[in-house]
C-alpha positions as CSV (number, residue, x, y, z in Angstrom):
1,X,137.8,-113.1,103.3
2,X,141.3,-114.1,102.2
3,X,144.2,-113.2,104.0
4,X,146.5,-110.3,103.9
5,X,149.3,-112.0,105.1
6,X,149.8,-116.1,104.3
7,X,152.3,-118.7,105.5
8,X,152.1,-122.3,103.7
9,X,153.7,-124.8,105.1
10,X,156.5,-122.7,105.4
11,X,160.2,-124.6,106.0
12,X,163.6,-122.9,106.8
13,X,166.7,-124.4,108.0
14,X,169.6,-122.4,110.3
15,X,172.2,-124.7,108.1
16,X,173.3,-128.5,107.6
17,X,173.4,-129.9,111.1
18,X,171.6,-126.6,112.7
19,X,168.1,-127.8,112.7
20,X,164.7,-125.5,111.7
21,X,164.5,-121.8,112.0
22,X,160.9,-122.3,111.1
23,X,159.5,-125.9,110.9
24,X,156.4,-126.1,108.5
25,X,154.8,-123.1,109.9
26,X,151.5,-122.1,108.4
27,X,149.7,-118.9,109.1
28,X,146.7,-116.1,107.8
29,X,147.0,-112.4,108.8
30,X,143.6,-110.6,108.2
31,X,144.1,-106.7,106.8
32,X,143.8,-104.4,109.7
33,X,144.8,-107.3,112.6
34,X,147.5,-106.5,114.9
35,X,149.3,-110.2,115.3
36,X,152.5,-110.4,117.8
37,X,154.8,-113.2,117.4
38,X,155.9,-114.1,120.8
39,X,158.5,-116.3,122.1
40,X,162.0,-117.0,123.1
41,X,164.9,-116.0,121.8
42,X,166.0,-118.1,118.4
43,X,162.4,-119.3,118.3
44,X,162.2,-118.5,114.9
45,X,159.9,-115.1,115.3
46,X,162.4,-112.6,113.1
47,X,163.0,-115.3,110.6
48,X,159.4,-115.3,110.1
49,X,158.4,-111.6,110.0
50,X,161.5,-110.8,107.6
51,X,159.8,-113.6,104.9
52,X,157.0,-111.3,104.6
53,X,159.0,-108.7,102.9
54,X,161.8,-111.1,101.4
55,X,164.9,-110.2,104.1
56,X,164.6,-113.7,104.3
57,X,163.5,-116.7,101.9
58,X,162.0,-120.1,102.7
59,X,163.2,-123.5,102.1
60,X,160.0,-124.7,101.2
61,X,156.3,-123.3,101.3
62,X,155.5,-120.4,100.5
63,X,154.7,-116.5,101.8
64,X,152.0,-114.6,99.9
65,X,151.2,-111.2,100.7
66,X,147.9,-110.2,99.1
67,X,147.4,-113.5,97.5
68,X,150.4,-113.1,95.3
69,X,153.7,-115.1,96.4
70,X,156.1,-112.9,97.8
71,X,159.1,-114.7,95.6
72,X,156.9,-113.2,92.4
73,X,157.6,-109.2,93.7
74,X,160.5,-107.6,93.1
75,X,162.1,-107.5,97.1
76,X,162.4,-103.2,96.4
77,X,159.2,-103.0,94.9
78,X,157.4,-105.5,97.6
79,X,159.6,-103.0,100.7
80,X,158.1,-99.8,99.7
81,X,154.9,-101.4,100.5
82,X,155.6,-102.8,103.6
83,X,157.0,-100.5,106.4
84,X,159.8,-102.2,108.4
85,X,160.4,-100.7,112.2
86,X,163.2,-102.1,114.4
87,X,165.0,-101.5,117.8
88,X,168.0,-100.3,116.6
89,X,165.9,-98.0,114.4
90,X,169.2,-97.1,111.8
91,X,168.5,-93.6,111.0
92,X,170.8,-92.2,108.4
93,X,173.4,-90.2,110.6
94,X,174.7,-88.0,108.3
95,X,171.0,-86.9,107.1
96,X,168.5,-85.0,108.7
97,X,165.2,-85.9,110.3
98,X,163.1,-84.7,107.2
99,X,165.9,-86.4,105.0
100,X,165.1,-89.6,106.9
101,X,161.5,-89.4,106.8
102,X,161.4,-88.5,102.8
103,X,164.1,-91.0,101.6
104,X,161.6,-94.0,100.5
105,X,159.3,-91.1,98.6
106,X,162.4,-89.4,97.1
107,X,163.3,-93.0,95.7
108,X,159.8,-93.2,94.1
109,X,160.4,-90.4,92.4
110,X,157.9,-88.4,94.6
111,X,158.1,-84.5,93.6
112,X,160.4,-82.4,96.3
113,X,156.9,-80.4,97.3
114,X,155.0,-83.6,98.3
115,X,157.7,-84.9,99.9
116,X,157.8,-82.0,102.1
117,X,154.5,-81.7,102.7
118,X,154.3,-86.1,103.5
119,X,157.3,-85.1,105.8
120,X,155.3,-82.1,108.0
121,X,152.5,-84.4,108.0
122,X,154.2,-87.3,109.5
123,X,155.9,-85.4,112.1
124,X,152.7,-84.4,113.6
125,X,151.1,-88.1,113.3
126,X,154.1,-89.0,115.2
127,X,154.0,-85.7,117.7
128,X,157.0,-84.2,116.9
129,X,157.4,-80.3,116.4
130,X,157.9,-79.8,112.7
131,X,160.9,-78.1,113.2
132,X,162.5,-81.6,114.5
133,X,163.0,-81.7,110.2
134,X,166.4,-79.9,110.4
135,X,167.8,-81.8,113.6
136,X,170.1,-84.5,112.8
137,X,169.6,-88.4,114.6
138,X,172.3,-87.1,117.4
139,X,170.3,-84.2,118.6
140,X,167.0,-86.2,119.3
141,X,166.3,-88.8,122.6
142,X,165.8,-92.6,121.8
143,X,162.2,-92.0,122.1
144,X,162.1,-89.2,119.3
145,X,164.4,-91.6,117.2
146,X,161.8,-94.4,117.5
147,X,159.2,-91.8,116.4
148,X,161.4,-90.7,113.6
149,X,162.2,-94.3,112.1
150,X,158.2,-95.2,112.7
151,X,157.4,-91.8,110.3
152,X,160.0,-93.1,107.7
153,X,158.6,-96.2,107.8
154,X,155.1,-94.4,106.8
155,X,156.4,-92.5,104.3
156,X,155.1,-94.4,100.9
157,X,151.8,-95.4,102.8
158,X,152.3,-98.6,103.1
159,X,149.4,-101.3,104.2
160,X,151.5,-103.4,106.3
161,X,153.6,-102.7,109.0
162,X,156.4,-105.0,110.3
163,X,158.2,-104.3,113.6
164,X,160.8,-105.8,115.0
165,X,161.2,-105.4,119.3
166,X,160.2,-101.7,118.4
167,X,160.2,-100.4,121.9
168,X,162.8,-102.9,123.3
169,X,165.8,-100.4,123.9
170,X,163.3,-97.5,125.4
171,X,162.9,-96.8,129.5
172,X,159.9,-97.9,130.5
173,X,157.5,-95.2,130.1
174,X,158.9,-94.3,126.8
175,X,158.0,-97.7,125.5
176,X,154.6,-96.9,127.1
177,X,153.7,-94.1,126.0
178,X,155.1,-95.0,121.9
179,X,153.1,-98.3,122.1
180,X,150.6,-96.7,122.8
181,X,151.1,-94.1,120.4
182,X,151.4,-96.6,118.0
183,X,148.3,-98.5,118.5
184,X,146.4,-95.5,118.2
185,X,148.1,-94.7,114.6
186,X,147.9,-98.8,113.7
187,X,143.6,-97.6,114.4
188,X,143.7,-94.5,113.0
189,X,145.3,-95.7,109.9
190,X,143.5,-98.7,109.2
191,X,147.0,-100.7,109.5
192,X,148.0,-104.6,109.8
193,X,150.5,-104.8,112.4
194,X,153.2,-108.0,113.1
195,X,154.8,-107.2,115.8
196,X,158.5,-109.4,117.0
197,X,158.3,-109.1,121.0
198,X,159.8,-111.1,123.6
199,X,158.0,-109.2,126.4
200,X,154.5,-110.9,126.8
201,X,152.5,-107.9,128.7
202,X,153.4,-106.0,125.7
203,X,152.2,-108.3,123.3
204,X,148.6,-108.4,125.4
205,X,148.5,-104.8,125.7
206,X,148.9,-103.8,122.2
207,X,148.1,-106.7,119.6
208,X,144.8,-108.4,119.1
209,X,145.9,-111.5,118.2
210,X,148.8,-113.6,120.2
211,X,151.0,-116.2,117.9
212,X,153.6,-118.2,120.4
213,X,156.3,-119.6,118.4
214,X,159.1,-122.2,119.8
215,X,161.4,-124.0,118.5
216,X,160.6,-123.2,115.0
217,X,157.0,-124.2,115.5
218,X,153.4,-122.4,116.4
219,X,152.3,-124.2,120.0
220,X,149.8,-121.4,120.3
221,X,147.5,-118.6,118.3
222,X,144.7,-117.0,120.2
223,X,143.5,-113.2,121.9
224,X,145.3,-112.0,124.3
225,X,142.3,-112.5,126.6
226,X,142.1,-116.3,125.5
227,X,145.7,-117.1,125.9
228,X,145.6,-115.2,129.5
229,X,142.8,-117.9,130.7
230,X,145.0,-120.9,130.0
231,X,146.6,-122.2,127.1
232,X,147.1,-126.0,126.6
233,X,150.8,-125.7,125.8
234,X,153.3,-125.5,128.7
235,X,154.9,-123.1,127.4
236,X,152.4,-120.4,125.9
237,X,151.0,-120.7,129.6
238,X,154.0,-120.1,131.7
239,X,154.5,-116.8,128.9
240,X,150.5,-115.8,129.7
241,X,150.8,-116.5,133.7
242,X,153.8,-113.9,133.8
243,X,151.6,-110.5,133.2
244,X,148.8,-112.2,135.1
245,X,151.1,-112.4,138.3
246,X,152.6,-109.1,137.7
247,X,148.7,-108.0,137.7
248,X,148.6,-109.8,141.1
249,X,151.3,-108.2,142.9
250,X,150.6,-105.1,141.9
251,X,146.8,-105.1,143.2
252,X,148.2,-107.2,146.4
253,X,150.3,-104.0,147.0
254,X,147.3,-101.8,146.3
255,X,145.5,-103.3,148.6
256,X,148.0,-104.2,151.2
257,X,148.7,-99.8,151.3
258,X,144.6,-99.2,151.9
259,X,142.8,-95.9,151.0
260,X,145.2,-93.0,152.0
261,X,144.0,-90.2,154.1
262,X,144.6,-86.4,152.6
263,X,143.3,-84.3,155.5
């Protein structure tokens, strides 16, 4: 089966004297995979994901998306087709939730009555009350922002979903709970999922496949379950062992606390 998603030998400089964003990086993305690109900061992981829906443009090599290059779509017509999430989530202030949710349908021409009716939809697949539609960006909690800019993102339907540190800004159960939300919708939906995350247990929690990029380059691409047994690059491992000795310390305390007595 050909891929979804392709990388060819992909090349792209920061600048003269700057070195490789991306150094002849070459990749497949099957329809309905969840992939997260792992890694440090200015690995090369954003550069990447924003070539699949032209925010950013090789060197050399080339991106296809559905077998087509990527330079051949038009970058508006190619968007619409490809949701984008990301941390800082950049709702329209000034417009309201159901405004937000129904922009990329009201540029498609979409009549007003579907729109509404894609809008009431998507604020229940996201768990928001419907009556979230008249509330502007202000009046809502990060969390129901995220939610918000994840429904806009599903507006047109799109097959592929790009997301960049999604969660990153949210407390801790927040980013729980909506990554888990959000696996259940990537399922539900029959999605493909590239996800940017620095956070590793996040990346073995939610994706299916793990790609560990540094310095421009792939050092490893496995399951989350593979890549937590040992990885043969340095670095990938020291990435894997961190959720694994998380794991550790939280059963040592488990254990070290014993059954507790209710009586």
């Amino acid at each position: 089966m050909a891929a979804l998603i392709e990388f060819v030998d992909v090349v792209k400089s920061f600048g003269r004297g700057h070195g490789l964003a991306l150094d002849h990086v070459s990749l497949a993305i099957e329809a309905e995979s969840f992939v997260a690109l792992v890694g440090p900061s200015g690995a090369g992981k954003t550069t990447a994901m924003k070539m699949i829906n032209r925010l950013a443009e090789p060197d050399s090599g080339e991106v296809r998306f559905e077998g087509v290059p990527v330079a051949d779509h038009a970058p508006p017509e190619l968007r619409r087709r490809i949701g984008y999430v990301f941390q800082e989530v950049g709702l329209f202030p000034h417009m309201t939730v159901a405004e937000n949710i129904g922009i990329t349908p009201l540029l498609m021409g979409w009549p007003r009555p579907e729109i509404e009716a894609r809008v009431g939809e998507l604020l229940d697949l996201v768990e928001l009350p419907r009556d979230f539609g008249g509330r502007l960006p202000r009046a809502l909690s990060g969390g129901q922002r995220q939610r918000v800019g994840l429904a806009r993102a599903l507006a047109a339907r799109p097959r592929v979903m790009l997301m960049d540190e999604p969660f990153g800004a949210l407390d801790p159960l927040t980013r729980d709970a909506l990554g888990t939300a959000y696996r259940t919708l990537h399922e539900r939906l029959g999605m493909t999922t590239v996800m940017v995350t620095h956070d590793m247990e996040e990346a073995v929690l939610l994706a299916d496949r793990i790609v560990v990029v540094s310095g421009g380059r792939i050092v490893a691409d496995d399951s989350p379950a593979a890549l937590m047994a040992g990885s043969a690059n340095a670095e990938a491992a020291a990435l894997a062992a961190m959720p694994r000795r998380r794991a550790a310390r939280v059963q040592a305390l488990l254990g070290a606390s014993g059954p507790q007595s209710h009586g």
